[in-house]
C-alpha positions, 0 to 999 in steps of 0.5 A, a space after each residue: 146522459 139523461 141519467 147523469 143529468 138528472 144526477 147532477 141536477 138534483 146535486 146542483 139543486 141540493 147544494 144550493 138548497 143546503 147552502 141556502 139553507 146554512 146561510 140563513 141558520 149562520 145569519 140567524 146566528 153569527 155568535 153562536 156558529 162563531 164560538 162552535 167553530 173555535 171550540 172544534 178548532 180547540 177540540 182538534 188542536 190536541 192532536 198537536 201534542 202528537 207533532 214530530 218533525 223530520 230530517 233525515 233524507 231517508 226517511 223523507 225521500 226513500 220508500 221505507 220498504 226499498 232494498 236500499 233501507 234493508 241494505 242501508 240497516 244491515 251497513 250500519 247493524 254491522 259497521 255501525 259508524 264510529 266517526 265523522 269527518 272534517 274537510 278543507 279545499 285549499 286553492 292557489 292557482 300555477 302562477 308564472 310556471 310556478 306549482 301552485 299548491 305543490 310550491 314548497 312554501 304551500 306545502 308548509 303553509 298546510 302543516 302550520 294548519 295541521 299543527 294548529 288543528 291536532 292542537 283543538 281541546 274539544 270539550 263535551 260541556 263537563 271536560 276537555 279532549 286533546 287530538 289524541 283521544 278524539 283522533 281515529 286510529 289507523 294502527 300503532 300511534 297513527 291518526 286517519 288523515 288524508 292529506 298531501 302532508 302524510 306523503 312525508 307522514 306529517 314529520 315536521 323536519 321533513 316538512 321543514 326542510 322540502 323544496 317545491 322539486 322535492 315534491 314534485 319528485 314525490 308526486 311523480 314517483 311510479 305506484 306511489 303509496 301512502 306511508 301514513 295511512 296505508 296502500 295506494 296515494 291516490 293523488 287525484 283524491 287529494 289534488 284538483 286541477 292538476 297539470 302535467 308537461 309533455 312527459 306526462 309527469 306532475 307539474 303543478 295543481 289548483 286545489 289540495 283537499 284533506 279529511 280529518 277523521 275523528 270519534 263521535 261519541 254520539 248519544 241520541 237527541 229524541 227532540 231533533 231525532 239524531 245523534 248529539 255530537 258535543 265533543 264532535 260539535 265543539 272539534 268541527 266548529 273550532 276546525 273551522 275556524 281555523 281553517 277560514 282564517 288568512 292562509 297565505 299563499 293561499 288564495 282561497 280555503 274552503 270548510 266543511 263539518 256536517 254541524 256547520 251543513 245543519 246550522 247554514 241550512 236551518 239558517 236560511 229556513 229560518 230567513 226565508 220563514 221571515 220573507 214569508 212573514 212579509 208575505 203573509 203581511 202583503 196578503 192581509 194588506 190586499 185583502 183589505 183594499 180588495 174586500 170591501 170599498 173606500 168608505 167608513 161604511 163599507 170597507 172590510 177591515 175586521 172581515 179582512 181580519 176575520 178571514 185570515 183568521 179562519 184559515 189561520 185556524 186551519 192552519 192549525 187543524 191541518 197540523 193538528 190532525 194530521 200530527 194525530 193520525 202519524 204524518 210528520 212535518 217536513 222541511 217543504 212543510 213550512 210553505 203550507 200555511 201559505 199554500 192554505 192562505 192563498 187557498 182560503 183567500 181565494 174562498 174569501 173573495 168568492 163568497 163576498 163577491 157573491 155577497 156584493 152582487 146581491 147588493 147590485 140588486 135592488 130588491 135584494 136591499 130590503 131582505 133580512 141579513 140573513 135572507 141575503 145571506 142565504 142566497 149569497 151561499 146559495 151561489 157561493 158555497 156551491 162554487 167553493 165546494 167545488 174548488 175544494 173537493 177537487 182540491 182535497 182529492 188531488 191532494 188525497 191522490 198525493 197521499 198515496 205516493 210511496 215518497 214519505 214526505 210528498 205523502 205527508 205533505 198532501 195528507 197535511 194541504 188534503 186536511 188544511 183544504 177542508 178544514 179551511 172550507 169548514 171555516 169559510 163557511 162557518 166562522 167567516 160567513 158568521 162575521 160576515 153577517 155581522 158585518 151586514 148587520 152593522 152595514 144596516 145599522 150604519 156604524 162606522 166599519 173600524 169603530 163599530 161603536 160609532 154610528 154614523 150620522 144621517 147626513 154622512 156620504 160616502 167620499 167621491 172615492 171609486 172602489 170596485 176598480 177590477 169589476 169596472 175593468 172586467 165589465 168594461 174592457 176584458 169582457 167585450 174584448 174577448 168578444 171579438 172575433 181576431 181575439 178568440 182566434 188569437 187566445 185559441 192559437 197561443 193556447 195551442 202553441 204554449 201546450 205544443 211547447 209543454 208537451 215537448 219540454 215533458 220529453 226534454 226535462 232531466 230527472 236530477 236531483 243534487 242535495 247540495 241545493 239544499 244549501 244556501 247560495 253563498 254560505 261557505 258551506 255552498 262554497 266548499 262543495 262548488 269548489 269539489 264540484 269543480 276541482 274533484 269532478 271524478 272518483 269522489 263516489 265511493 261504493 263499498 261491496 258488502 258480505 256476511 257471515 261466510 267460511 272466509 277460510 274457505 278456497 271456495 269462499 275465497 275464490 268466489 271474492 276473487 270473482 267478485 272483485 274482478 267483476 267490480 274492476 271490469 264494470 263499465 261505471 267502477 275505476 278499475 284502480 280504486 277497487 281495493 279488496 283485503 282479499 287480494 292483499 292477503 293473498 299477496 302477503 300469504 305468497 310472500 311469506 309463504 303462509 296458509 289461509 285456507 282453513 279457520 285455524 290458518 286464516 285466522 292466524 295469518 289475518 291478525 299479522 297480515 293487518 299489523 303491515 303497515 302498508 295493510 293497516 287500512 284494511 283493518 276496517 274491512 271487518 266486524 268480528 263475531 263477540 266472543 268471551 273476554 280473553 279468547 280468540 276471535 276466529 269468525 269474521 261476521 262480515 266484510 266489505 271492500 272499497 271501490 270508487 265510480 267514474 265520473 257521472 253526470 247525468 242521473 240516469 247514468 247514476 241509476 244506470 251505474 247503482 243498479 250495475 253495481 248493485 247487479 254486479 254484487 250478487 251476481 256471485 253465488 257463496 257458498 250457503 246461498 249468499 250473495 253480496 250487495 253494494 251499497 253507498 250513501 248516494 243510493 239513497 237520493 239515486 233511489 229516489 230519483 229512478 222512481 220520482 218520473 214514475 211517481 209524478 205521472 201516476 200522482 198527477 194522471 190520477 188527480 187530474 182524473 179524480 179532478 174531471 169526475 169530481 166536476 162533473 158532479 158537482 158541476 153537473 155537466 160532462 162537457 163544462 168538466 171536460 173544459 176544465 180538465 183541459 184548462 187544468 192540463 195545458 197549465 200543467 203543460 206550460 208551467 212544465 215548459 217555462 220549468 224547462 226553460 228555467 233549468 229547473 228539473 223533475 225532483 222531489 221538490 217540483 214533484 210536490 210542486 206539480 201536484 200541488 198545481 193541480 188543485 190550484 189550477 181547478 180553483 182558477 177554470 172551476 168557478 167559471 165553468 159552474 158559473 156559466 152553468 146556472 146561468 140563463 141567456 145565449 153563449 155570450 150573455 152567459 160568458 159574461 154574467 159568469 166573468 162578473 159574478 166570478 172573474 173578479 174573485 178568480 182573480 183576486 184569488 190568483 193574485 193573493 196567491 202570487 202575493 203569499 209567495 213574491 218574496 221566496 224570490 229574495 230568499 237563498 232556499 232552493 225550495 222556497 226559490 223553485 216554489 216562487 218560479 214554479 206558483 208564478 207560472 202556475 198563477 199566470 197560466 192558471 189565470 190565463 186559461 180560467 179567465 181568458 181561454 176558457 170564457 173563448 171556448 165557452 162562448 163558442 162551444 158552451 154547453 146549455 144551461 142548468 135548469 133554474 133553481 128557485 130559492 123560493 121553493 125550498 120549504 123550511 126544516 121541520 122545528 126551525 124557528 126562522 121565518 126568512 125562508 118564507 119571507 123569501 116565498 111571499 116576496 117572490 125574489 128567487 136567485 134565478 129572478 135576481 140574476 135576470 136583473 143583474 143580466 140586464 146591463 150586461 145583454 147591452 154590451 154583448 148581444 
């Protein structure tokens, strides 16, 4: 320990020397520090031209290295996709023993519908496309559709001329097949909500659902990295509208088409971007109120302005330098500027607060703007350093996730701190010795080319409210003995509560959050939720380049499909294998499919079936010359659907079952098959964010404890920090459970970002208390009034850089507002009232006092305040005896 302490004193004394040393270097020269920092700002700026934004969920959420990107690769190199899809839900209640969207005069309803969308000319901007050269195939004249309409394959006449009993009729007939697209008419893919009497037999439904399917012609679009689908775009948008129109009977039609998923959720960014715009506004506002005081002389209006501008630059920076090293920018990126804002303007109140105290100081009046200056970082730059070491490292620890995006992000807020601590310490500490400098000439504070005259005074007009409150009514009440008792106690309960929600919080996360609240896409995607809760997850099970005609082959598929219908997460009715269909067909024709020759002359008759047409998918042949014969499958795949899964680790459970089930089947030449679905991509991330989230927030938190107790200097007070950090982690964890909010990639990022902000909030007290002299109680009290009002300041500037997210439809701007608000609240709570409690009672001693007045000039400086400050005979330590004085009346 005396090692350590003389290690972490040399560190405190070298930080005050450095800092002392800077401010007076910045006061001796405020233009010239100002135009070297807006040259670095521009230097670094060229790193924008590197900037790339990023979408796709795989590549934001997903380890690039997991199996689930290989698997993902290898589906789409050998069934690459060639089509999208366009969805509608439509909804009618049984009404009165009717058959809700089973009547007669609802099922016509849905053709007129359907004639009207094969009717849309789709143009790709140089010509026009009719449903016939767009539309998917099946086979023969046939077009993929899933409706209720192809039970009487979209025949008009047939349509025409149905009674509400004929469709029940069909419906209700044993192993139904579809006539148009082929196999098994699942009805419970089509039907929601759908009623049954005593007999078991069909009834009535709530909701019908259809997909049309449709080519994308895609060609790709490097500006928005993906696929520009202009026909397919131009279909989508007239189906809609279609589709919204008044469909009486019906009461309700739902949309979907993924171009009108992309435009609702960049639409709602692009809303919540203004709502933060008011935000940022907000904060300019309060930072001009709260800076300086209510006079023509001391009101801070350009320094206010001149703050915002340096975290403006960086803002810019972070961008900058973290687009130059390869970090894309996200969709949570755009709540960075106002995490940084938040972060620079809690610096800003610290080093004007340390500022304003040196002027409560009678012998501080008469020093040089550059003396006062100097002392004033001496205090503050010390403090700052702190908060933004800590902060930077957690941010660094964020850094080293496998989640691309949480990486990026942290590497982006790890950057911005830094650059923002550069730029507080340069360019606006450079306007703030300006503004002194203007102070002493007395000249008018928004128009500095008016001086202001000898006679003015000041309007009667009480400024500096917050400090008169910490001064006269939070500091003597922490005091009292019942309140400590009490503080301690909520302290100890809100943790109990955190510790507890850790154990209840659900891993989940859901895509469609995504989506705005309200928007019709949001609407369709309820509507699925509600009606089709089950067999909407569809797993495909994959296989390469094997001896399909091999009995050994084929037998091992037939093992394959049979451990899919018997695995406990799989409906065993919906595994519909080619393997099984072709078998059939060869017992009932009494063909050969063993051998190359056998199976590749039976394969090509058995798809021409019409009741087999849909396996036709199910396979990518190997390229051969024009003119001849393909007789080698390259890959195969088969089609299966989950039971109904609600809760993630079930959803993990049944991927990595699957996934197990897969290759478990040895083929012949050691392959083995893999299954796969669109869903294991957010289920990957899933299983592994708990993993992620602890391991990111126990190191930060372990990187924050040994960065304060070096820069701190002392064990004890780092150890008190860590704990304020930890029980804001823990309650903010609990008020997160009693919001239903879950453990995802959002609130990871979240968590991890509050561990920076919360050092800021106990960090600043705890140095404090440490430079300072007196008993337990003095000490407490001169830090809370050298520091409280900054801290809170901060806090509240923060909450205010986010207030309006809680107007806003975006589920990530919605959980940051929750989320920073229980940060901010906690955060203060335990900063300002829990930690100065435990302080007063078990505080460590204090730092031995630096004197200012010893600190010998640079070799070649051609300023003289340092040893202005030598003769005078004023050291920091003798001007905080002075300010300590009033404050030993209320406390001792």
């Amino acid at each position: 320990m005396g090692r350590l302490k003389k290690i972490t004193d040399k560190i405190n004394h070298g930080l005050q020397t450095m800092f002392y040393r800077l401010g007076v270097k910045v006061g001796d020269h405020p233009y010239l520090t100002m135009i070297l920092s807006v040259l670095v700002f521009a230097l670094c700026m060229i790193g924008i031209i590197s900037f790339q934004q990023e979408s796709r969920g795989e590549k934001l959420w997903i380890n690039q290295d997991a199996d689930v990107i290989k698997d993902k690769e290898w589906v789409e190199e050998h069934f690459p996709a060639k089509f999208d899809i366009v969805n509608y839900i439509g909804i009618r209640a049984p009404d009165n023993g009717d058959a809700g969207v089973l009547e007669a005069s609802a099922i016509k309803k849905l053709y007129e519908m359907h004639a009207e969308v094969i009717a849309i000319q789709a143009s790709n901007g140089t010509a026009t496309f009719n449903w016939s050269q767009i539309a998917y195939p099946r086979k023969g004249d046939n077009y993929w559709v899933s409706s209720i309409l192809a039970l009487w394959e979209f025949d008009e006449d047939q349509i025409e001329n149905l009674t509400t009993a004929d469709v029940l009729k069909k419906l209700n007939q044993p192993n139904l097949q579809d006539p148009w697209n082929g196999g098994q008419f699942l009805i419970s893919n089509v039907l929601g909500a759908i009623a049954y009497n005593t007999q078991g037999n069909i009834t009535g439904a709530t909701a019908v659902r259809a997909y049309y399917r449709y080519y994308v012609n895609e060609t790709w679009d490097s500006g928005e990295g993906r696929f520009a689908r202009k026909r397919g775009d131009d279909f989508s948008v007239k189906f809609e509208a279609i589709v919204r129109r008044n469909w009486a009977p019906f009461i309700e039609m739902a949309v979907y088409s993924r171009k009108g998923n992309r435009e609702e959720n960049s639409s709602a960014i692009s809303g919540d971007v203004t709502i933060l715009s008011a935000g940022y506004i907000l904060i300019l506002l309060y930072v001009i109120l709260n800076l300086g005081r209510y006079n023509r002389l001391e009101h801070k209006v350009w320094l206010s302005l001149s703050g915002i501008l340096s975290t403006g630059m960086a803002i810019g920076i972070s961008f900058s330098l973290s687009s130059a090293f390869g970090f894309f920018y996200g969709p949570v990126h755009s709540v960075l500027p106002f995490l940084l804002l938040g972060i620079g303007v809690d610096d800003m109140f610290v080093i004007v607060q340390a500022w304003d105290n040196l002027h409560d100081i009678k012998e501080n009046r008469s020093k040089s703007v550059s003396e006062r200056l100097g002392i004033c970082m001496s205090h503050a730059g010390a403090s700052v350093t702190v908060t933004s070491i800590t902060d930077f490292v957690a941010f660094l620890i964020g850094a080293t996730t496998i989640l691309p995006a949480l990486r990026s992000f942290c590497f982006f807020a790890g950057i911005g701190v830094l650059a923002d601590f550069c730029m507080q310490i340069t360019f606006f500490t450079a306007t703030l010795a300006l503004d002194g400098r203007r102070a002493e000439a007395r000249r008018d504070a928004c128009l500095c080319c008016i001086t202001l005259p000898d006679k003015w005074q000041p309007l009667n007009i009480e400024g500096r409210w917050l400090l008169r409150f910490f001064r006269k009514y939070h500091i003597p009440t922490l005091e009292i003995v019942p309140v400590k008792v009490a503080v301690i106690i909520i302290t100890i309960v809100f943790a109990a509560l955190g510790i507890y929600s850790t154990t209840q919080i659900e891993n989940h996360f859901d895509f469609d959050w995504f989506t705005p609240k309200g928007s019709y896409i949001r609407r369709y995607r309820d509507l699925q939720k509600q009606y089709y809760p089950a067999g909407n997850t569809r797993v495909q099970v994959y296989l390469g380049s094997v001896n399909y005609s091999s009995p050994v082959t084929q037998s091992r598929l037939h093992q394959l499909v049979d451990t899919f219908r018997g695995n406990s997460y799989i409906q065993a009715n919906t595994v519909d294998a080619w393997v099984d269909g072709l078998e059939q067909w060869a017992n009932q024709t009494n063909s050969s499919i063993v051998g190359d020759d056998a199976f590749y002359s039976a394969l090509p008759k058995f798809l021409e079936v019409q009741q087999n047409a849909h396996y036709s998918t199910s396979f990518t042949y190997q390229d051969v010359p024009r003119g001849q014969s393909n007789t080698s499958l390259l890959a195969s795949r088969f089609d299966s659907y989950f039971i109904k899964l609600a809760h993630t680790r079930d959803k993990i459970k049944a991927m990595d079952s699957t996934r197990g089930a897969a290759t478990s089947i040895e083929f012949p030449g050691g392959q083995r098959a893999v299954a796969y679905s669109f869903v294991f991509l957010p289920w990957t991330t899933n299983k592994v964010i708990d993993e992620e989230l602890r391991r990111n927030l126990l190191l930060a938190l372990a990187a924050v404890f040994i960065v304060a107790v070096f820069i701190i200097a002392d064990l004890l007070s780092a150890l008190y920090v860590l704990f304020c950090v930890s029980f804001t982690i823990l309650d903010t964890i609990f008020v997160m459970y009693y919001w239903d909010l879950t453990i995802n990639t959002v609130t990871t990022i979240i968590l991890i970002l509050s561990v920076g902000l919360a050092v800021d909030y106990s960090a600043h007290v705890a140095h404090e208390f440490m430079v300072a002299q007196g008993n337990r109680a003095e000490r407490v009290a001169y830090s809370l009034t050298q520091i409280g009002v900054a801290v809170f300041n901060g806090g509240f500037s923060t909450f205010l850089a986010f207030v309006f997210l809680s107007l806003g439809d975006s589920y990530v701007f919605t959980v940051f507002f929750k989320v920073f608000l229980a940060v901010v609240i906690f955060g203060l709570f335990h900063g300002l009232v829990f930690l100065p409690v435990l302080l007063s009672l078990i505080g460590p001693p204090s730092h031995s006092a630096t004197d200012i007045s010893k600190v010998e000039p640079e070799s070649g400086d051609s300023s003289n305040t340092e040893k202005k400050v030598a003769e005078n005979g004023t050291t920091a330590a003798a001007e905080e005896e002075v300010e300590m004085e009033p404050l030993k009346e209320q406390t001792v």
